[in-house]
C-alpha positions in Angstrom: -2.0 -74.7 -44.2 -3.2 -71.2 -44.6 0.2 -69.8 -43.4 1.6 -71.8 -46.6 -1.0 -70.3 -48.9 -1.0 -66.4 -47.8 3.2 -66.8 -47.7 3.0 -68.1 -51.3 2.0 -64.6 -52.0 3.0 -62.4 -49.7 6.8 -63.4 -49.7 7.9 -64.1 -53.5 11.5 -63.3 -54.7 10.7 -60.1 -57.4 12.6 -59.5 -60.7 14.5 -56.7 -58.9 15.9 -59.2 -56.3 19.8 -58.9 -56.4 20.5 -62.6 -56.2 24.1 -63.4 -55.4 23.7 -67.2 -56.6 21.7 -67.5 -60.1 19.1 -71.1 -60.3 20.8 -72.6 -63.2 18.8 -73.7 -66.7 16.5 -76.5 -67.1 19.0 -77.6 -69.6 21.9 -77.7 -67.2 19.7 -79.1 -64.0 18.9 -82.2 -66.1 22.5 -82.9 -67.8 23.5 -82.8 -63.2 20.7 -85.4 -62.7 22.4 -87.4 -65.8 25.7 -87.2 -64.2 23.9 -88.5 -60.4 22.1 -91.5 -62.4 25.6 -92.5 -63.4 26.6 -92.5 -60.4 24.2 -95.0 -59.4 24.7 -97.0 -62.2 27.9 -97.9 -60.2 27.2 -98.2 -56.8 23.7 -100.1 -57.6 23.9 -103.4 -58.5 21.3 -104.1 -62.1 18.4 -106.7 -60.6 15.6 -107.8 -62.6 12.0 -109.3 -62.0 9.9 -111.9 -63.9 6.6 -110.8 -65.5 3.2 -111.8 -65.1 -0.3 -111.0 -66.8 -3.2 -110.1 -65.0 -6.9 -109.5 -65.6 -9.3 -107.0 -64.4 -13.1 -106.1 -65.0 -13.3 -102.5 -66.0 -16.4 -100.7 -67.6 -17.9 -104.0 -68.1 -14.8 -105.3 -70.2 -12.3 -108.2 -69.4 -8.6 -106.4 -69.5 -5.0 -107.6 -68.9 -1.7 -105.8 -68.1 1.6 -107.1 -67.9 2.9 -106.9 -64.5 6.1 -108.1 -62.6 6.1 -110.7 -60.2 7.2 -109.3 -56.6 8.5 -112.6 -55.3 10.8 -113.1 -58.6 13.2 -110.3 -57.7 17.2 -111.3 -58.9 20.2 -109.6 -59.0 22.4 -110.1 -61.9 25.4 -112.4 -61.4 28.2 -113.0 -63.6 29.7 -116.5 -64.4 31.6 -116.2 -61.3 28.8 -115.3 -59.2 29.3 -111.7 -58.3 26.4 -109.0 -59.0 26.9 -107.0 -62.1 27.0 -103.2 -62.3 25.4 -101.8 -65.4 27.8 -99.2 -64.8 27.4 -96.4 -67.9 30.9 -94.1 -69.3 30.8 -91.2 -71.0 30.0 -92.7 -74.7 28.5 -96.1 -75.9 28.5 -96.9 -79.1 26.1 -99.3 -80.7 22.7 -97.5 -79.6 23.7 -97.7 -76.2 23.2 -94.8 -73.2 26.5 -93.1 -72.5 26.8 -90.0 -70.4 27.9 -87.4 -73.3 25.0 -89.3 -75.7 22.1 -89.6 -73.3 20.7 -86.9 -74.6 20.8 -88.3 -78.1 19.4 -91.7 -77.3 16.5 -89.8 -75.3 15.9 -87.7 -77.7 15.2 -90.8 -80.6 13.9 -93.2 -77.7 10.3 -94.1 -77.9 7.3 -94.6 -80.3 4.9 -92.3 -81.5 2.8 -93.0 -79.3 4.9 -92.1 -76.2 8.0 -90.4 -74.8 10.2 -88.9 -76.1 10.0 -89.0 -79.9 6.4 -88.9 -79.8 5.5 -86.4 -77.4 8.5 -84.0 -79.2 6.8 -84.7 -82.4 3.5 -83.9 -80.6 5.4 -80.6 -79.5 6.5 -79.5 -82.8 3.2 -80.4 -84.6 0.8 -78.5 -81.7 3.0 -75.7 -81.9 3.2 -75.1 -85.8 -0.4 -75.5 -85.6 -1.5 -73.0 -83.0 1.9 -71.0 -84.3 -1.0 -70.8 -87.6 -3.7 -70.0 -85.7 -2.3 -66.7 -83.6 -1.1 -65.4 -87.2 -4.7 -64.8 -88.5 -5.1 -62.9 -85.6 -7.9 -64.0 -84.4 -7.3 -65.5 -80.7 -5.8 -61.9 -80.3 -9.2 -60.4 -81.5 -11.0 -62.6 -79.2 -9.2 -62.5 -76.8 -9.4 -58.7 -76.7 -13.8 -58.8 -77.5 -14.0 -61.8 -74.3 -12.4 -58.7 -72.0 -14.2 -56.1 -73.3 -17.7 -58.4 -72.5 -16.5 -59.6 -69.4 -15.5 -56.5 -68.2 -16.1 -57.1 -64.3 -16.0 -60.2 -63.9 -13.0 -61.4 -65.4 -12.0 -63.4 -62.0 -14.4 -65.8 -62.9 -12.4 -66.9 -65.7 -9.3 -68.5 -63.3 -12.2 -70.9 -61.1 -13.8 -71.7 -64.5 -10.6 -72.8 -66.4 -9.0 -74.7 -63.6 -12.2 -76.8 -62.4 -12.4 -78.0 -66.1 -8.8 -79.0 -66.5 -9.1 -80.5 -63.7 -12.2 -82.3 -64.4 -10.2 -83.4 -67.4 -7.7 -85.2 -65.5 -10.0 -86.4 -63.6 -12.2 -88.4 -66.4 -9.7 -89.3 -69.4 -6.5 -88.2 -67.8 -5.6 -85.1 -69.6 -2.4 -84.1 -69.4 0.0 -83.6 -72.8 -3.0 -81.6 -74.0 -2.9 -79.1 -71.3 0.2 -77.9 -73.5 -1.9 -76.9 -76.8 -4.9 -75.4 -74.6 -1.8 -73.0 -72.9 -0.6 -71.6 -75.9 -4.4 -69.8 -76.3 -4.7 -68.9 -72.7 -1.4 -67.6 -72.1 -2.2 -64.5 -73.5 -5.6 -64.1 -72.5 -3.9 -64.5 -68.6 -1.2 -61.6 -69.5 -4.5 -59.4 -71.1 -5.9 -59.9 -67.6 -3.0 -59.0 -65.8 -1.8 -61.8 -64.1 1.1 -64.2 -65.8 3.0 -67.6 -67.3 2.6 -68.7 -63.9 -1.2 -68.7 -63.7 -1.2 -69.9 -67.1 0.6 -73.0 -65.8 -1.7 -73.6 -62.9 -4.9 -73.2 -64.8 -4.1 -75.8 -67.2 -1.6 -78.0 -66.6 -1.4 -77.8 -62.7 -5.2 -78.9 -62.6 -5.1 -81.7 -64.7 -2.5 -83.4 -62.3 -4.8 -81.9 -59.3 -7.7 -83.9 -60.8 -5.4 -86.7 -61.9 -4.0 -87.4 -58.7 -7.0 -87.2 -56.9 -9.4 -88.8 -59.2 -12.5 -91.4 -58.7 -12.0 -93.0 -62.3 -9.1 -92.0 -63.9 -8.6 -95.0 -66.2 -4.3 -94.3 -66.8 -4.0 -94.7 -62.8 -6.9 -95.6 -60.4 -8.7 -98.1 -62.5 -5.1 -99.5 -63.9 -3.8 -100.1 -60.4 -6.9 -101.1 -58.6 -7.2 -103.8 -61.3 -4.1 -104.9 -60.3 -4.2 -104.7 -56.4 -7.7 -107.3 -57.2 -9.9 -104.8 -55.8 -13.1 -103.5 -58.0 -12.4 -101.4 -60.8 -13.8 -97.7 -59.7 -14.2 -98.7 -56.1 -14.1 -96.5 -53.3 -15.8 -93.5 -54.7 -17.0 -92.4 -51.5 -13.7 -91.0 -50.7 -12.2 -89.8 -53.8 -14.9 -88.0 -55.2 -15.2 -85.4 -52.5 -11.4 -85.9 -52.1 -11.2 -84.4 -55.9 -13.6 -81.8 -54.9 -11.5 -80.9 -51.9 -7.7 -80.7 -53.9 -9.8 -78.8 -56.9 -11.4 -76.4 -54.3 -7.4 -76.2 -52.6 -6.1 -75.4 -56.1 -8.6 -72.7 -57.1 -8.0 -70.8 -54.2 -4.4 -71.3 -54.2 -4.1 -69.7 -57.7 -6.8 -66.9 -57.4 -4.7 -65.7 -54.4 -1.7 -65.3 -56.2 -3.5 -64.2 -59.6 -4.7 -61.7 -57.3 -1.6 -60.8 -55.9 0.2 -60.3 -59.4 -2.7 -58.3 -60.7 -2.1 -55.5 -58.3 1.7 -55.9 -58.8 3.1 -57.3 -61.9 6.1 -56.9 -60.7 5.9 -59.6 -58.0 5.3 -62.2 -60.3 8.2 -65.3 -60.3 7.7 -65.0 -63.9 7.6 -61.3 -64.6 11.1 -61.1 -66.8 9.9 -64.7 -69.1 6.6 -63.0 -69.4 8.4 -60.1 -71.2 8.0 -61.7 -74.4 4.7 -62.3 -74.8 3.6 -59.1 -72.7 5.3 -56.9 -75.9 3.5 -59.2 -78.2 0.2 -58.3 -76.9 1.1 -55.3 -76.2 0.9 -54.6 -80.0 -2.1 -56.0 -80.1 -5.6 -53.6 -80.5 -8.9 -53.8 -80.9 -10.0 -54.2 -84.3 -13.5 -54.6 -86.2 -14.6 -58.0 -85.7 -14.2 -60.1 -88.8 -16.6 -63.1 -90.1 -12.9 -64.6 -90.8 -12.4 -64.4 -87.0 -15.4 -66.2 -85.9 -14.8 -69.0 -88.4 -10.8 -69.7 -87.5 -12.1 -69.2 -83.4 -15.3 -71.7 -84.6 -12.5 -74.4 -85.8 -10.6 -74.1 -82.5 -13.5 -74.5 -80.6 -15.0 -77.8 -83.2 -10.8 -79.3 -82.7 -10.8 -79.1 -79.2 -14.6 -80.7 -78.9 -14.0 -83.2 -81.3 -10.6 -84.4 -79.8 -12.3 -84.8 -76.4 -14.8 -87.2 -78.1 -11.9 -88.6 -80.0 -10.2 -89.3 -76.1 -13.0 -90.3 -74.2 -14.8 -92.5 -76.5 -12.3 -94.1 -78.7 -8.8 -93.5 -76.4 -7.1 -91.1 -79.3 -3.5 -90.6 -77.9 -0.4 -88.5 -79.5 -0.9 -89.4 -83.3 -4.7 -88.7 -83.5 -4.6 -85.6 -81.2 -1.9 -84.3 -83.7 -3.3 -85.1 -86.8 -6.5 -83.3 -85.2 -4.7 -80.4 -84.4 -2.6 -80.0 -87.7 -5.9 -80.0 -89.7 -6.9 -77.0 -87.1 -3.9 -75.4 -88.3 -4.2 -76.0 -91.9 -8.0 -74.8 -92.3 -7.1 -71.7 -90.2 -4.1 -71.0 -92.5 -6.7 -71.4 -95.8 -9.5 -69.0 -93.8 -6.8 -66.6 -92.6 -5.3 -66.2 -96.5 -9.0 -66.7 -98.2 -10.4 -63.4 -95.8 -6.9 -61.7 -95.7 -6.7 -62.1 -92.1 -3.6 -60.0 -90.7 -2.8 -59.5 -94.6 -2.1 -63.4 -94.6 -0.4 -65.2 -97.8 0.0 -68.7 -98.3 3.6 -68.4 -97.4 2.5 -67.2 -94.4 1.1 -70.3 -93.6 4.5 -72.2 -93.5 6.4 -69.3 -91.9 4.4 -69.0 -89.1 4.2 -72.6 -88.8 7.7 -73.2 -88.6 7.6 -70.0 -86.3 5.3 -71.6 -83.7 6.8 -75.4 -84.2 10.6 -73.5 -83.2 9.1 -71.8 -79.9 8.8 -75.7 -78.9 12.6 -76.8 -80.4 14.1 -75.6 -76.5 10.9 -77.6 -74.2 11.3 -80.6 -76.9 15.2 -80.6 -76.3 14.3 -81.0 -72.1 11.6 -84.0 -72.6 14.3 -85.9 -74.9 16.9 -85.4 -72.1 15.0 -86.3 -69.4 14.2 -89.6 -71.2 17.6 -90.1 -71.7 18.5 -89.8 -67.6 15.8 -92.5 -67.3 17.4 -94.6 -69.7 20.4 -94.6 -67.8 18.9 -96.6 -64.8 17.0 -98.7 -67.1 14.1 -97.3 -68.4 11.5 -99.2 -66.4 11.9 -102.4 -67.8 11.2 -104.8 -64.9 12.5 -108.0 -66.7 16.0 -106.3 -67.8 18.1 -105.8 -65.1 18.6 -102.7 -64.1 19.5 -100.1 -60.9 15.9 -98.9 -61.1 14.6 -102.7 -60.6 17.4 -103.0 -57.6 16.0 -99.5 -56.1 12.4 -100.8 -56.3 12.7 -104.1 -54.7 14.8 -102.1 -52.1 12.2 -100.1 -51.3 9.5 -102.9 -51.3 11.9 -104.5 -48.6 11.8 -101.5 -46.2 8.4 -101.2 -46.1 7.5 -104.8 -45.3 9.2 -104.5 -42.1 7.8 -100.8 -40.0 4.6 -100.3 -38.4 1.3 -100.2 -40.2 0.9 -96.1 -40.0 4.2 -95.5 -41.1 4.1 -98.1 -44.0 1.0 -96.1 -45.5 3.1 -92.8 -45.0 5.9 -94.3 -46.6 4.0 -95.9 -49.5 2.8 -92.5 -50.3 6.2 -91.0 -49.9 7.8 -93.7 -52.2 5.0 -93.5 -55.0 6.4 -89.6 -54.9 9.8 -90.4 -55.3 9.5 -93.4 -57.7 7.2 -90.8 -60.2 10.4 -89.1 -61.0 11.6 -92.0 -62.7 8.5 -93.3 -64.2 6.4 -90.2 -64.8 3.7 -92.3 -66.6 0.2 -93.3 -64.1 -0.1 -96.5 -65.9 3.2 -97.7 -66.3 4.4 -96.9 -62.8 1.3 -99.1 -61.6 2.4 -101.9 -63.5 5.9 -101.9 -61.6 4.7 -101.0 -57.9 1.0 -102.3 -57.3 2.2 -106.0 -57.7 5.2 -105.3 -55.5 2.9 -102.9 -53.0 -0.3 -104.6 -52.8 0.8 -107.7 -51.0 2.9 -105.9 -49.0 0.0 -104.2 -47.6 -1.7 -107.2 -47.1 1.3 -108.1 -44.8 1.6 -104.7 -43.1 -2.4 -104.6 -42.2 -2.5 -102.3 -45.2 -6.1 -102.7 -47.4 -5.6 -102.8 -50.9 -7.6 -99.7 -51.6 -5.7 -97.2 -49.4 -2.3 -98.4 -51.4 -3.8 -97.6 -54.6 -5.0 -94.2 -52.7 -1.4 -93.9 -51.7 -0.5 -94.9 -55.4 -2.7 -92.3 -57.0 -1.7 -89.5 -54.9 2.0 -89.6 -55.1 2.1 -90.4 -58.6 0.4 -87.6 -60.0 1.0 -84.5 -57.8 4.5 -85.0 -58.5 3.9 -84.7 -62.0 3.8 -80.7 -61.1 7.5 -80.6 -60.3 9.1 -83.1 -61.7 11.1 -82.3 -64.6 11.2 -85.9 -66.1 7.5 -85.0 -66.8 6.8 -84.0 -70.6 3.7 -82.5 -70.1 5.1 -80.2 -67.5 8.4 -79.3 -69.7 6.1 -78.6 -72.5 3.6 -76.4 -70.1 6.6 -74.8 -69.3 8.1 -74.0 -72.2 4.7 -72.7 -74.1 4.5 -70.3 -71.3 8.4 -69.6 -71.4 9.0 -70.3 -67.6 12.4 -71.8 -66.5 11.9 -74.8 -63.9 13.9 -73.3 -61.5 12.0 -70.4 -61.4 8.7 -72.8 -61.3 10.1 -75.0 -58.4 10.0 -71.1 -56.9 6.6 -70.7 -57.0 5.1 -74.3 -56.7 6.9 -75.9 -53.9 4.5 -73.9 -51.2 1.6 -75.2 -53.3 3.4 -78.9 -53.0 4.6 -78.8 -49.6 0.6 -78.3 -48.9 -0.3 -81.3 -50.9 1.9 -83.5 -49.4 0.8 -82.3 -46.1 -2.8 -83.3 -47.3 -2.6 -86.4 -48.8 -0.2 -87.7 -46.2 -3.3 -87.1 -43.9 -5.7 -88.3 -46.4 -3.7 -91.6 -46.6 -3.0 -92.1 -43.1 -6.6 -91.3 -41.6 -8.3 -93.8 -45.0 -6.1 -96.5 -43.3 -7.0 -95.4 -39.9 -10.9 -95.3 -40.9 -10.4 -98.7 -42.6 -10.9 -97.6 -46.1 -11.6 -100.9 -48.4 
């Protein structure tokens, strides 16, 4: 393992790198991954399962969630008996999914209080907001005063940053806000001399580090533990020390290669998308510290505390988090014009709102499109049939009938694969734990080391995935292709998997229950 973290940094491919074979956009990655869920949509048959409500103690509280029934598994027949394809052409008309409109129906798919309307609203909103914020000048101020104070022990600030992200995740599972906290600290990594990259891992990458591996993470471990029948926020003697152990993995991980890039920019898998914000901060000097400044920096500071209240006490999701942040955006427009921040007008305000709301228009065009590849298999709806309800049951089947060490192994690796499809903790526990969990029970599996298996290859997938939101949104604040992130990151994955494939398979082995 410490071969894959000291060749993380010791081999990368530079910006100077002729490269005979160029990793293609985001954009055009996705639109192949529509084209291969067509595919399937005709060499799958559509299958379907019945629906069931369960309850579950958690926090004291009587809950229920809508689950499928795993014995209730059909295929679709016609009237003459023979399965039916849900096969998808190029267009559909009617509001229905059609290669050449997928895109279109992802992009308008949803609520507002989910994917993808909702989280590219959440985009837009965030970025206008903190697009506000940067004009007064003030992050740039502080930004450059923090340096100047911490002079010399400025490496504290990558441990710091990514053991509260990923104490985030771990407690409320934080994860679409990981986007708004990157647009401050993207600069302040690129003032420090390291890049998008770290950015990225300090934020984003350890929420998912501390979602995945979490004791209490109410969107995954107490969701499918409920489920499985086991007691809501059992097993803590595992997962807490496993969550210090992954944190500790991460921290290290990323100071290594902060480290790396600090002594040679150039090295850096993100060195030529950094170029943008490097010559905005390049700009950038010192100025005398303003009373403006300390009141715009004060409302960041009161927005982001107040929305973690608003999270962990009353379970504020996309709407309230925006409307939290746009009134961050607005007051710090009215301060910036009332003390002439950066010379700022009132047209100002909407400029550079509509400035920082287009820098998310590209990452908001990849989380509408990979909804839309998910709505070619189906969209996770267990009782409509469906190719993803035909490749879960499939799956289901081919554990049920391999030895016990190797059904844990491939539990985990299925919960990996499955996240691609259904990127959400809560929703993919709804389909899997009712299928999983008596499977188990068959295999010699206990309940509580397939939720383990559950939580860990749900969310560390969520760092590579690009069906992920959260991680297109990362991406895009920090102005990092995904091809150039599955670069960097699959050393980092390659040692989780090896991890928590060891982590699952000793828990069974030690009879974790």
């Amino acid at each position: 393992m410490d071969y894959i973290l000291q060749s993380s940094i010791d081999h990368p491919i530079t910006a100077n790198t002729k490269k005979s074979w160029q990793v293609p956009d985001t954009l055009i990655i996705i639109f192949m991954v529509g084209v291969l869920a067509t595919l399937l949509t005709y060499l799958i048959p559509a299958g379907s399962f019945s629906q069931q409500t369960v309850s579950f103690i958690a926090d004291g509280v009587e809950k229920t969630r809508t689950v499928i029934d795993p014995t209730s598994f059909t295929y679709a027949i016609d009237a003459s008996g023979n399965k039916i394809y849900n096969t998808v052409g190029l267009f559909s008309a009617g509001g229905g999914i059609g290669l050449m409109n997928f895109m279109f129906e992802g992009l308008v798919s949803g609520s507002k209080w989910g994917s993808a309307v909702g989280v590219i609203m959440f985009m837009l909103v965030i970025g206008g907001a903190f697009g506000v914020v940067m004009r007064t000048g003030a992050i740039d101020a502080g930004i450059l005063a923090l340096i100047h104070k911490t002079k010399g022990s400025d490496f504290l600030f990558i441990p710091v940053l990514f053991v509260l992200f990923s104490l985030g995740g771990a407690v409320f599972g934080m994860g679409e806000e990981a986007i708004a906290f990157a647009i401050i600290i993207a600069p302040l990594m690129l003032r420090l001399g390291y890049d998008g990259i770290t950015t990225v891992m300090v934020t984003y990458v350890a929420t998912q580090v501390g979602f995945a591996s979490s004791w209490m993470n109410p969107f995954s471990v107490a969701i499918a533990q409920g489920i499985a029948g086991i007691p809501v926020l059992s097993g803590m003697e595992l997962r807490l020390p496993m969550w210090v152990g992954f944190t500790l993995m991460g921290v290290i991980f990323t100071m290594r290669y902060a480290a790396k890039i600090k002594r040679s920019p150039e090295l850096s898998y993100s060195f030529k998308t950094d170029q943008f914000l490097r010559e905005k901060t390049a700009d950038v000097q010192q100025s005398q510290w303003h009373i403006g400044y300390t009141l715009v920096i004060a409302t960041v500071a009161i927005t982001t505390g107040w929305v973690v209240w608003g999270v962990v006490a009353h379970a504020w999701y996309i709407p309230e988090i925006a409307s939290q942040f746009f009134t961050m955006g607005f007051v710090a427009g009215i301060l910036g014009v009332v003390f002439k921040l950066n010379n700022m007008t009132l047209n100002d305000i909407a400029t550079s709102f509509k400035e920082g709301a287009g820098v998310m228009l590209a990452p908001a065009l990849l989380v509408g499109c990979a909804k839309g590849v998910l709505l070619i298999l189906g969209d996770g709806s267990a009782d409509e049939p469906s190719v993803l309800n035909s490749i879960l049951n499939s799956a289901g089947g081919a554990i049920s009938g391999i030895p016990d060490v190797a059904a844990v192994w491939i539990m985990y690796l299925f919960q990996s694969i499955f996240n691609f499809f259904v990127t959400s903790g809560s929703g993919q526990a709804a389909l899997t734990m009712p299928l999983l969990a008596p499977l188990g029970d068959i295999a010699g599996i206990s309940r509580q080391v397939t939720v383990l298996a559950f939580q860990l290859g749900d969310g560390f997938t969520n760092i590579v995935v690009p069906t992920s939101a959260s991680l297109m949104g990362t991406l895009g604040v920090c102005r990092i292709d995904w091809g150039d992130w599955i670069r960097f990151s699959w050393r980092f994955m390659l040692l989780l998997f090896i991890t928590s494939s060891v982590i699952v398979i000793c828990a069974h082995l030690a009879g974790f229950n």
